[in-house]
MARPAZA-931521 format. One record per residue: residue number from 1; residue in three letters; z, y, x of N, C-alpha, C in turn. Coordinates in pm, whole numbers, padded with zeros to 5 digits. Last residue first. Layout:
    n  res    n_c3    n_c2    n_c1   ca_c3   ca_c2   ca_c1    c_c3    c_c2    c_c1
  NUM  ALA       Z       Y       X       Z       Y       X       Z       Y       X
...
REM end
This chain:
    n  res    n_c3    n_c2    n_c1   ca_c3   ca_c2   ca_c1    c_c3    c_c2    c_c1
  146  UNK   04001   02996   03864   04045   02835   03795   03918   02814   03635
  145  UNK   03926   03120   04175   03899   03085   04054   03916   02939   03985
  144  UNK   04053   03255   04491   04046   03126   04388   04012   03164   04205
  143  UNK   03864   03524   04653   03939   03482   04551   03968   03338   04479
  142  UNK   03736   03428   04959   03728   03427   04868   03824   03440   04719
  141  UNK   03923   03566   05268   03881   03447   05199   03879   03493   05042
  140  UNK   03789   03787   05555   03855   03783   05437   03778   03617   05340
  139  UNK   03582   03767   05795   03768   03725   05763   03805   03710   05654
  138  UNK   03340   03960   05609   03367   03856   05732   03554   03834   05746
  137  UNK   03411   04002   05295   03390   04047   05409   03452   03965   05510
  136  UNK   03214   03871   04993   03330   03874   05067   03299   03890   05206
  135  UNK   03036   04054   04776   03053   03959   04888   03186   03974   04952
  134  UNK   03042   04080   04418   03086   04129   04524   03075   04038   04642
  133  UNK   02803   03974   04210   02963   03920   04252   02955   04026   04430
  132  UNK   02626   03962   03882   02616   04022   04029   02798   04015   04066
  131  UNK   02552   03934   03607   02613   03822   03732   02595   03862   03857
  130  UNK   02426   04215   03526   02430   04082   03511   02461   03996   03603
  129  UNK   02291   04435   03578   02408   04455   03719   02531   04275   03568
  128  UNK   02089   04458   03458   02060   04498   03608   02199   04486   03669
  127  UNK   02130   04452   03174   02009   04316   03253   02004   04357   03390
  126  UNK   02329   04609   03163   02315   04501   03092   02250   04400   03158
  125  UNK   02225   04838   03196   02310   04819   03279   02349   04652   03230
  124  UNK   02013   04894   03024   01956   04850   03194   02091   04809   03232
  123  UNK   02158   04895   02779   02051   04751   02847   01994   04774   02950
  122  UNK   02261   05139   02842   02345   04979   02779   02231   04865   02810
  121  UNK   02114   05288   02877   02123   05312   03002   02242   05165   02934
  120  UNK   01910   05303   02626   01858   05277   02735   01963   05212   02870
  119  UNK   02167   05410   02456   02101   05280   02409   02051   05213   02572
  118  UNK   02172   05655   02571   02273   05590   02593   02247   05431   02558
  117  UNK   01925   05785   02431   01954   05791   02567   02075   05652   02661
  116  UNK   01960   05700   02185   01885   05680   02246   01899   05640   02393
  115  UNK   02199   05939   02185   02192   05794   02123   02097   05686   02181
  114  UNK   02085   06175   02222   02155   06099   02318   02202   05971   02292
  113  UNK   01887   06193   02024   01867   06209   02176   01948   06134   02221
  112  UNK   02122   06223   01842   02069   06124   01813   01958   06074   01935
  111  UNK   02208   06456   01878   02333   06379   01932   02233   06233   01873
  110  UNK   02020   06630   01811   02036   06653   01952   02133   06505   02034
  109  UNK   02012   06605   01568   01935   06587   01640   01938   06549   01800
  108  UNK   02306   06750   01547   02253   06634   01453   02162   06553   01593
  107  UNK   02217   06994   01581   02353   06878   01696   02346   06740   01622
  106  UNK   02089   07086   01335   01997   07065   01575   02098   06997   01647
  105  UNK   02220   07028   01181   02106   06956   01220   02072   06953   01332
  104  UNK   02416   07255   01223   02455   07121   01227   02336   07045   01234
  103  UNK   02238   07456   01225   02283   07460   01317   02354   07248   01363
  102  UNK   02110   07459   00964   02024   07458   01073   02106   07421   01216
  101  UNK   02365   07515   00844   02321   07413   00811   02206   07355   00933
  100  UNK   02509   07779   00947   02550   07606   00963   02482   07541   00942
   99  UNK   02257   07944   00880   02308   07909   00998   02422   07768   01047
   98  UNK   01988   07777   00625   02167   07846   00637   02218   07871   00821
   97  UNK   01669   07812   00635   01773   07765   00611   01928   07877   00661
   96  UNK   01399   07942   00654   01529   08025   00573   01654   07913   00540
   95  UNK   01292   07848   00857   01222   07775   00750   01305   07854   00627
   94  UNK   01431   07944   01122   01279   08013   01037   01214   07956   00902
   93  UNK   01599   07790   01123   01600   07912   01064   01518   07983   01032
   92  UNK   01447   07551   01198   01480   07571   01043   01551   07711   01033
   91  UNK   01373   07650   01393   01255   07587   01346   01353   07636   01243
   90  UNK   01656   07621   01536   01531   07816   01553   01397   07728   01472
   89  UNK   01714   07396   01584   01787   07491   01483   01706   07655   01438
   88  UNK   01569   07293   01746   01543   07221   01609   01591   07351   01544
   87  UNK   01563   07415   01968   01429   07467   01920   01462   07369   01786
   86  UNK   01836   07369   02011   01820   07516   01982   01680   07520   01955
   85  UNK   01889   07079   02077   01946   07130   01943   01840   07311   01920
   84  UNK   01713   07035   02277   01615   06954   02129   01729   07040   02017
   83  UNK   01843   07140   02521   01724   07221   02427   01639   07136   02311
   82  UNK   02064   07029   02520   02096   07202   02461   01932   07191   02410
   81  UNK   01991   06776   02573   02050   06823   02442   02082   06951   02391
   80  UNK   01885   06872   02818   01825   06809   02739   01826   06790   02594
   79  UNK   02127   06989   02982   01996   07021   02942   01890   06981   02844
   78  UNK   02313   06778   02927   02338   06892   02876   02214   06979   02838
   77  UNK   02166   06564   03087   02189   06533   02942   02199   06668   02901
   76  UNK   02097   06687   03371   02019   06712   03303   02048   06614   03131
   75  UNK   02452   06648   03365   02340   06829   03363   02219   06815   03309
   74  UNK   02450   06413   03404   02518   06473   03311   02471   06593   03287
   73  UNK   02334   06375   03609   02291   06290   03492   02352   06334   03390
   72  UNK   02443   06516   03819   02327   06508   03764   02271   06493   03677
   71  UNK   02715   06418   03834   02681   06486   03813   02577   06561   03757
   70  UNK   02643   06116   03925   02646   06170   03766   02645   06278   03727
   69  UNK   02534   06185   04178   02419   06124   04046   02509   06165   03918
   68  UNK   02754   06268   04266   02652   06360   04286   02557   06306   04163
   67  UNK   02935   06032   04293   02978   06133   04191   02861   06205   04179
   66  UNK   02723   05839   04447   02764   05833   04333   02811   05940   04210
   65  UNK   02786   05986   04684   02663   05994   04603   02639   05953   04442
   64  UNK   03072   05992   04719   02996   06095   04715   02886   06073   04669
   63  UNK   03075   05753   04752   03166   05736   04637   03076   05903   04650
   62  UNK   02888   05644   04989   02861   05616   04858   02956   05651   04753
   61  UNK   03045   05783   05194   02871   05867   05163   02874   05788   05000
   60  UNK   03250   05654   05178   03285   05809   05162   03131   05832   05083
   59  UNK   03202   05363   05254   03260   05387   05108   03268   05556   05107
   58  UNK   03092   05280   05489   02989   05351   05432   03056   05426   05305
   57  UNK   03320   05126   05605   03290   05226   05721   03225   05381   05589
   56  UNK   03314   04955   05430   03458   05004   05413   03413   05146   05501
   55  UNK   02987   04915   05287   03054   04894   05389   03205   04938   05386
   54  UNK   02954   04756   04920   02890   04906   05022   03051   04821   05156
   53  UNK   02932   04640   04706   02843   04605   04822   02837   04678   04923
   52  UNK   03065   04844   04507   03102   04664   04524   03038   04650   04653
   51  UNK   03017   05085   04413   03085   05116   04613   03127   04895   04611
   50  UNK   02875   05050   04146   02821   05131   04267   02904   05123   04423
   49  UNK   03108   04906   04007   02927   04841   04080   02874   04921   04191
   48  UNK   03321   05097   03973   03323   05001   04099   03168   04918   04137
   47  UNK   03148   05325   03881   03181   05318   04003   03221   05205   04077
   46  UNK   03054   05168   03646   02982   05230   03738   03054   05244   03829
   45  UNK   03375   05102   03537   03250   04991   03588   03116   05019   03689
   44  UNK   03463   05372   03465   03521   05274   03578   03408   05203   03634
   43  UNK   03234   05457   03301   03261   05536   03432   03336   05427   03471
   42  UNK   03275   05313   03045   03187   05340   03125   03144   05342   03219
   41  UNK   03553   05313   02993   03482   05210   02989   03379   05230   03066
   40  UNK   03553   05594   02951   03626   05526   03045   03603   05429   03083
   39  UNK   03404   05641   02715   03323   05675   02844   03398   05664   02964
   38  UNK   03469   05515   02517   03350   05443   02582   03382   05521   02687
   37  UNK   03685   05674   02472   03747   05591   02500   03645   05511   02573
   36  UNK   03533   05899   02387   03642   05896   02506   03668   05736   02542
   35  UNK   03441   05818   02128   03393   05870   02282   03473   05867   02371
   34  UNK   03685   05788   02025   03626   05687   02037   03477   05719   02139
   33  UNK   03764   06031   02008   03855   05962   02065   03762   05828   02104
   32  UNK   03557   06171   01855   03594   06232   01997   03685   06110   02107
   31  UNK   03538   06041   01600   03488   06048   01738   03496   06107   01851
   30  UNK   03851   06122   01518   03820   05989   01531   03688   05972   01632
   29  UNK   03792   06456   01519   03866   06382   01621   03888   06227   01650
   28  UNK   03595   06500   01317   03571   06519   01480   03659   06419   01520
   27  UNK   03667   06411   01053   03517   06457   01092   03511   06415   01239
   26  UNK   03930   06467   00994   03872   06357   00969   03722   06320   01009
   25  UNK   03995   06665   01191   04081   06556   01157   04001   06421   01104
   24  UNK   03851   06893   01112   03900   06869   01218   03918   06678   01260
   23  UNK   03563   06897   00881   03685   06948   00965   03768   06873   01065
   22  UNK   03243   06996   00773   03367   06897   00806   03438   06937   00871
   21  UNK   03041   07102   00645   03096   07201   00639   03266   07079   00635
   20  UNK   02793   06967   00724   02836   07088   00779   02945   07163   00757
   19  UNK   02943   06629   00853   02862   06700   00728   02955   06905   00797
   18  UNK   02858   06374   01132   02964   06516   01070   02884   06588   00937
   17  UNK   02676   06202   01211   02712   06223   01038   02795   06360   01003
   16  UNK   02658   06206   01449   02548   06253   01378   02565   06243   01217
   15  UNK   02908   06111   01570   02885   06278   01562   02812   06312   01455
   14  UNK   02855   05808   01495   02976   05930   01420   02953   06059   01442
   13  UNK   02687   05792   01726   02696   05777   01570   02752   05878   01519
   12  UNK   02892   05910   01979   02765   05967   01910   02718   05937   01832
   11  UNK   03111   05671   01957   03147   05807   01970   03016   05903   01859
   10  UNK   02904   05459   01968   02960   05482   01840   02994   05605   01846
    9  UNK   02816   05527   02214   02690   05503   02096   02770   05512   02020
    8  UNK   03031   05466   02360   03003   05632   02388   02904   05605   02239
    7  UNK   03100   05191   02310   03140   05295   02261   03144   05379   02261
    6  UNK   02833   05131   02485   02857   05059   02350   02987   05166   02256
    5  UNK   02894   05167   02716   02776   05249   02645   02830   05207   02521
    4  UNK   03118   05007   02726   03162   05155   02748   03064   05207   02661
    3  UNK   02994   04740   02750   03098   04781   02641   03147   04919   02630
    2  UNK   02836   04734   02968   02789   04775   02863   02871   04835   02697
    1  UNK   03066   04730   03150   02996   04857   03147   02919   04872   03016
REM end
């Protein structure tokens, strides 16, 4: 899991360099891909940590609560990053900067929030779900390990 945060943080590096006036190919789509690629990393591992301990009876309420938190966690990111980009970008348009230029700074800004953000959630998931092993259910025998 931490290896996912670990490449959503590069994904969002790389955003925060785009220069304003970058293009497709060489600008976006190397991070886009390399976002993508953390945030598979990501999401698998959360979900299987989140339904590892849960009952076979309990697995509906927890794969539902689960999706519901990210949901969440994803709305209030959107929220959070819509509003550090649009009061950075409405500061420097008032300062008479350029509309790209003000504009690429507030996603600038905004994608360095989530840098942060994503930093945090690589070392809780790091020091909170550390050597933790699924139990094995009454009948069922342990996996062999060599």
């Amino acid at each position: 899991m931490a290896l996912g945060f670990i490449g959503t943080i590069a994904g969002l590096l790389w955003y925060t360099q785009i220069p304003v006036d970058g293009h497709f190919w060489p600008d976006l789509l190397p991070a886009y891909l390399t976002f993508a690629v953390g945030l598979a990393f990501g999401f698998v591992p959360v979900t299987i940590a989140a339904l590892a301990q849960i009952a076979p009876q309990e697995a509906g309420l927890a794969s539902g609560l689960i999706n519901t938190s990210q949901q969440i966690g994803g709305a209030i990111g959107v929220a959070l990053a819509s509003t550090v980009f649009t009061s950075h970008a409405k500061s420097l348009l008032k300062t008479g900067h350029t509309v790209p230029e003000a504009f690429t700074s507030g996603y600038q800004l905004a994608f360095w929030v989530l840098v942060g953000i994503s930093l945090a959630g690589a070392a809780l998931g790091f020091v909170l779900l550390r050597g933790t092993e699924a139990p094995v259910a009454e009948g069922e025998t342990a996996p062999v390990t060599t």
